[in-house]
C-alpha positions, -999 to +999 in steps of 0.1 A: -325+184-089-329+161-117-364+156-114-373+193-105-357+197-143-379+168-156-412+185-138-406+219-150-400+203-188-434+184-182-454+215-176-440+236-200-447+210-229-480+204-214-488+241-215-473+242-253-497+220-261-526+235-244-523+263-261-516+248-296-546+227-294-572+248-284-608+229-268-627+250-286-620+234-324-636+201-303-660+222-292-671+233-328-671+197-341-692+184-313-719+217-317-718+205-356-732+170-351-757+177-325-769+207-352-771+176-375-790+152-357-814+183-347-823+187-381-824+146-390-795+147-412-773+123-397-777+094-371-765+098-335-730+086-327-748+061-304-765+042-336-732+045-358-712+031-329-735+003-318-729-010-355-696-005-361-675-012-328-687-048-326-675-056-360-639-046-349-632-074-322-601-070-307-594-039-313-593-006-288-619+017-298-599+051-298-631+075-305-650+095-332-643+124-349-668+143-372-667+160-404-697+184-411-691+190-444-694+155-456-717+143-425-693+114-424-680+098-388-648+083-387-640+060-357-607+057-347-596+020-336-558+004-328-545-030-337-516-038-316-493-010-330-514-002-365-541+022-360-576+018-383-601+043-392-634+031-403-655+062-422-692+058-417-721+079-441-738+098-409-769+095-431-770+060-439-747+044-412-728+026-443-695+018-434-677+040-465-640+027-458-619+010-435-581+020-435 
């Protein structure tokens, strides 16, 4: 009985957020870089990821996230329980700040 209780509580918080979280915001950041790179304005993920991610030994590599707007990546990393974002110029591959 208990875990039939737990099981129902797990669905319904993983249909909450589901539906709070929609893919299709992903979608539109992922559509925005590859309009990007199309037109030369920024440098793959690939490129920015090859230089970054070795300089952060030790750490998890978490992923990427994009901002169109200021054509800047920001790679998400985690430090035992600290988690680091490193901003990278998608133009330049400059490593703009680490927090």
């Amino acid at each position: 009985m208990m875990l039939n209780r737990i099981s129902l509580l797990s669905v319904v918080a993983l249909a909450a957020f589901t539906l709070s979280h929609p893919v299709d915001a992903r979608r539109g950041e992922q559509d925005d870089v590859r309009q990007d790179m199309a037109a030369g304005k920024v440098k793959s993920l690939r490129e920015i990821e090859s230089t970054v991610v070795p300089r952060m030994r030790g750490m998890q590599y978490l992923g990427p996230e994009y901002d169109p707007t200021a054509q800047v990546y920001r790679l998400k990393f985690i430090n035992g329980n600290r988690v680091i974002f490193v901003d990278v110029d998608g133009k330049t591959g400059v490593v703009l700040r680490q927090r």
